[in-house]
C-alpha positions as CSV (number, residue, x, y, z in Angstrom):
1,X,0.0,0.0,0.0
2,X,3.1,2.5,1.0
3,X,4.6,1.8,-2.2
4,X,1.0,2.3,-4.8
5,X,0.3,5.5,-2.9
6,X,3.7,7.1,-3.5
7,X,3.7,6.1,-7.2
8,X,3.8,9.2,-9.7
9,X,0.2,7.3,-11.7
10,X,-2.8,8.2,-11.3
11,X,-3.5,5.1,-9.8
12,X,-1.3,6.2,-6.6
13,X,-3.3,9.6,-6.2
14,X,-6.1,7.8,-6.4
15,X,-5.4,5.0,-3.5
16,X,-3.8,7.4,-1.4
17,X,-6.6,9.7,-1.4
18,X,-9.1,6.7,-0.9
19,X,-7.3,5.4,2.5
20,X,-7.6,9.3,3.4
21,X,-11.3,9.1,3.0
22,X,-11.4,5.3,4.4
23,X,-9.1,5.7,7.9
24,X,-12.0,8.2,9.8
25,X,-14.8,5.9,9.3
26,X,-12.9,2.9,10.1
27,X,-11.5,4.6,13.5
28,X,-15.0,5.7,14.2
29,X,-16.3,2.0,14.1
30,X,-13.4,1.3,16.3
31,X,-14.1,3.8,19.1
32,X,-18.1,2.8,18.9
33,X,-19.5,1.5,22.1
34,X,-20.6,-2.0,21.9
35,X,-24.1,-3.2,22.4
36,X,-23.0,-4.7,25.8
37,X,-21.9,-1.8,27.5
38,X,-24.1,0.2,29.4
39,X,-25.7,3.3,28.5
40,X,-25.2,6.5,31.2
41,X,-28.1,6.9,33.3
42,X,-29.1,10.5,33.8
43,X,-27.5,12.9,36.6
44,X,-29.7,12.6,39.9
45,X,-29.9,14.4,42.8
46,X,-31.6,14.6,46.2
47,X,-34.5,16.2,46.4
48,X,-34.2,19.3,48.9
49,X,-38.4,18.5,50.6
50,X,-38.5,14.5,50.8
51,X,-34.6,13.3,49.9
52,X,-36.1,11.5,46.9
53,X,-33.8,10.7,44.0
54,X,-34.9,13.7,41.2
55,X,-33.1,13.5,37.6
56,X,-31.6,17.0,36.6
57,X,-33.9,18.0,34.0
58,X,-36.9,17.9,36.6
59,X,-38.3,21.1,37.3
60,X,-40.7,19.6,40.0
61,X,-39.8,16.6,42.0
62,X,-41.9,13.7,41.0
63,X,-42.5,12.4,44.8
64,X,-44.0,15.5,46.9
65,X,-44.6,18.1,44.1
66,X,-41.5,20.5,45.8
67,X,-40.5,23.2,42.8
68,X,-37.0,22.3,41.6
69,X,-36.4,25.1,39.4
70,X,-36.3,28.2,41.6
71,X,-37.8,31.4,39.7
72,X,-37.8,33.6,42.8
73,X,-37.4,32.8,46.8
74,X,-39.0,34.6,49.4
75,X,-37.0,37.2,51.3
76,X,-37.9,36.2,54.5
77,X,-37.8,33.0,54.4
78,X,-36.3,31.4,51.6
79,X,-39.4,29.2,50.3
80,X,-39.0,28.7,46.1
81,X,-42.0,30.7,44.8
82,X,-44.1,30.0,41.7
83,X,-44.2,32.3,39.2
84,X,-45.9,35.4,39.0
85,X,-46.7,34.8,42.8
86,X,-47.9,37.8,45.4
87,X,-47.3,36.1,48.9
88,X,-45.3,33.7,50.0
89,X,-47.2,30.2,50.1
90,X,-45.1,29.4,53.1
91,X,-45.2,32.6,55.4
92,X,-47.5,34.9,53.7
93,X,-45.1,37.4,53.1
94,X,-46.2,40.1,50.5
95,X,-43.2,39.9,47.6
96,X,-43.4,42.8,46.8
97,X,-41.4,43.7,50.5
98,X,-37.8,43.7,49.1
99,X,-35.6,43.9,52.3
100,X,-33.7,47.2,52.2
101,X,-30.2,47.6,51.2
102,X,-27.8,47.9,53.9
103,X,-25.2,51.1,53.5
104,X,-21.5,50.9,54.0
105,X,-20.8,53.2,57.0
106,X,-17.5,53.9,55.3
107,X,-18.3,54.7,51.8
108,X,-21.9,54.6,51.7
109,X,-22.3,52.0,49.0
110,X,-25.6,49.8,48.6
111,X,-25.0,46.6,49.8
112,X,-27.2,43.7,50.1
113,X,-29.6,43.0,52.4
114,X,-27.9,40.4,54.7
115,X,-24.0,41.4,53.7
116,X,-21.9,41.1,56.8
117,X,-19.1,43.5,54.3
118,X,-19.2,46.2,52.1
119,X,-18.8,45.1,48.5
120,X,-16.9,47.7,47.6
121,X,-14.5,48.6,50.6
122,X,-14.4,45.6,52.5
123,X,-15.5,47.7,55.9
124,X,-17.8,45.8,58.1
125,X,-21.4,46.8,58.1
């Protein structure tokens, strides 16, 4: 084969280029995963109400009903919300109540809410 591909014919060209187009498709058959092994099972996790094993893509965990995919939580205390919600289904708590902003005796930067430092001076609030 080393020898017909490094001919000066056209027949050369022509086997060279051949192999060329050949050696993917025979390496991908190679690397293909044999009927006998097994096939990944999707990522799980624990599910944060009942402890139930949830796959990744859930968006509600299909033992208790708890909301995987958080949209909004409640600032006081922490619940996941549905969307569009008003109250709090857990405490009541209007959600429309945004905690204030703490400021930075320092600098007087906004900070968040429950920040223990200032974001941009590092000072303790």
């Amino acid at each position: 084969m080393e020898t017909a591909s490094q001919s000066q014919g056209q027949a050369g060209a022509g086997f060279g280029m051949g192999m060329g187009f050949m050696m993917p498709a025979m390496f991908a058959e190679a690397f293909k995963s044999s009927p006998t092994q097994q096939t990944s099972t999707p990522e799980t996790f624990n599910c944060p109400d009942c402890q139930q094993n949830v796959s990744k893509e859930a968006k509600f965990c299909p033992h208790c009903g708890h909301q995987i995919v958080v949209f909004q939580q409640c600032s006081q205390c922490g619940k996941n919300l549905p969307p569009n919600a008003k109250f709090c289904v857990q405490c009541g708590h209007a959600i429309e109540q945004k905690p204030q902003s703490l400021k930075c005796p320092k600098c007087g930067t906004e900070n968040l809410p429950k920040s223990m430092f200032c974001n941009q001076c590092g000072e303790r609030i």
